[in-house]
Structures are given as C-alpha cells and as structure tokens.
Phi, psi and omega in degrees: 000145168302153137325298147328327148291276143025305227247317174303330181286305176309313145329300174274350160264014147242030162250331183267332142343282154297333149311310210277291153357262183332289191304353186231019193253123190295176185271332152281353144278299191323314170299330177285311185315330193283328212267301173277329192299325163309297180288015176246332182280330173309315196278333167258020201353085190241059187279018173288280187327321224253306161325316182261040177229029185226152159286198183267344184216060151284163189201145179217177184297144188066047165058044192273127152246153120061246187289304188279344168281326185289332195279315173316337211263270162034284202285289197290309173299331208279290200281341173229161175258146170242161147255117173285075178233152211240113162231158018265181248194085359280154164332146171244129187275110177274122166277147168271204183240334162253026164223093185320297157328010180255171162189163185196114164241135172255137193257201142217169196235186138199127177218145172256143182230161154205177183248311153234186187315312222236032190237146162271132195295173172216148167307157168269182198254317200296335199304325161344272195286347168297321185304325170289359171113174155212136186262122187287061180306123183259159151240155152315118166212172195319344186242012177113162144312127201225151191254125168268341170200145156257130175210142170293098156340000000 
C-alpha cells in the first residue's frame, strides 16, 4: 500500500473508532456519563454544564425548577469552590423495564466547600441529609439522557 492510503485508513480509523466506541455504550454508562458530566460542572462551577445534564421541565422537592435551580448554581458557584463525590461507586442504573426511556439512580452526595485556595476545605451543612441518599429519574430525549428529578427518599 501507498503512504497516501495507509495514512488515509489510519485517518479514518481514528475518527471511526471513538464513534464505533460511543455506539456501543450501554443506556447505563450513558446514564453514568450524565451523572459525572454534572458532578465535574459543579466542580468546575460551571452552571451551564450542570443545566445541560437536565431536561427542560426538571423539578426537585421545594418547588426547585429548572430556572431556580440554575439561578441558586449561579449563586452558590459565583462564592464556593466545591469538591464532589457521588457514591457508590459505580453507580447503580435502575432501567424501567416498562418504559425503555425511563431510569432511576439513587445516589449519596458528600460534598466540601471552600471560598478560596488557600482556605480548608468543610463540609456543607446540607451533606447530612444528601447522605440519606437521593433518587435521580433520567428520560430518554432527543439530546441523551437527561436527568428530570431529583427527589430525597
């Protein structure tokens, strides 16, 4: 073969590869991918990142929407650096069995906060009750899994 092939096949097998890779990724690492791309926009207070792991009509417990949650992320990222982790570890992905487009991970939260570099980290006051778990409901849409509620057990 030419160099000029050679170098075209290698070319295309590394654009089709990391494709191929993706297509073969179960709807529960996909459900995980959504689960860390959150908890890394948190860590990078990134409340966008954390918005585009939601469907459009999230909702969580004390009339959290949406819109009130991004603006509280907004808020909360603009004054702390957080550190994050989600257990167990890996996640466990409930599939429903009668809605293919359905899911459910119950989690733990443990979260640290600080206000700058050069400070120790603390606990948030909330991890207590984060600790008692939370269950995430994802839906399928047109952009992946997405998470539509959170709710405390």
């Amino acid at each position: 073969m030419s160099p000029r092939v050679l170098a075209a096949v290698a070319a295309a097998l590394l654009v089709l590869l990391p494709l191929g890779w993706w297509l073969l990724r179960s709807d529960e690492d996909r459900i995980r991918a959504v689960m860390a791309e959150a908890e890394a926009a948190v860590e990078e207070r990134n409340p966008q990142g954390v918005m585009d792991t939601l469907t459009q009509d999230f909702t969580a417990p004390r009339g959290v929407t949406r819109d009130s949650l991004h603006d509280a992320l907004n808020r909360w990222l603009f004054t702390y650096q957080v550190d994050v982790e989600l257990t167990p570890n890996p996640l466990e992905v409930h599939l429903n069995p009668d809605h293919d487009d359905e899911a459910t991970v119950t989690f733990h939260v443990r979260a640290r906060v600080r206000q700058r570099n050069d400070e120790p980290w603390t606990e948030w006051q909330s991890t207590r009750e984060l600790q008692r778990g939370l269950i995430a409901t994802f839906r399928r849409t047109d952009e992946g899994w997405r998470i539509r509620r959170v709710d405390a057990p």
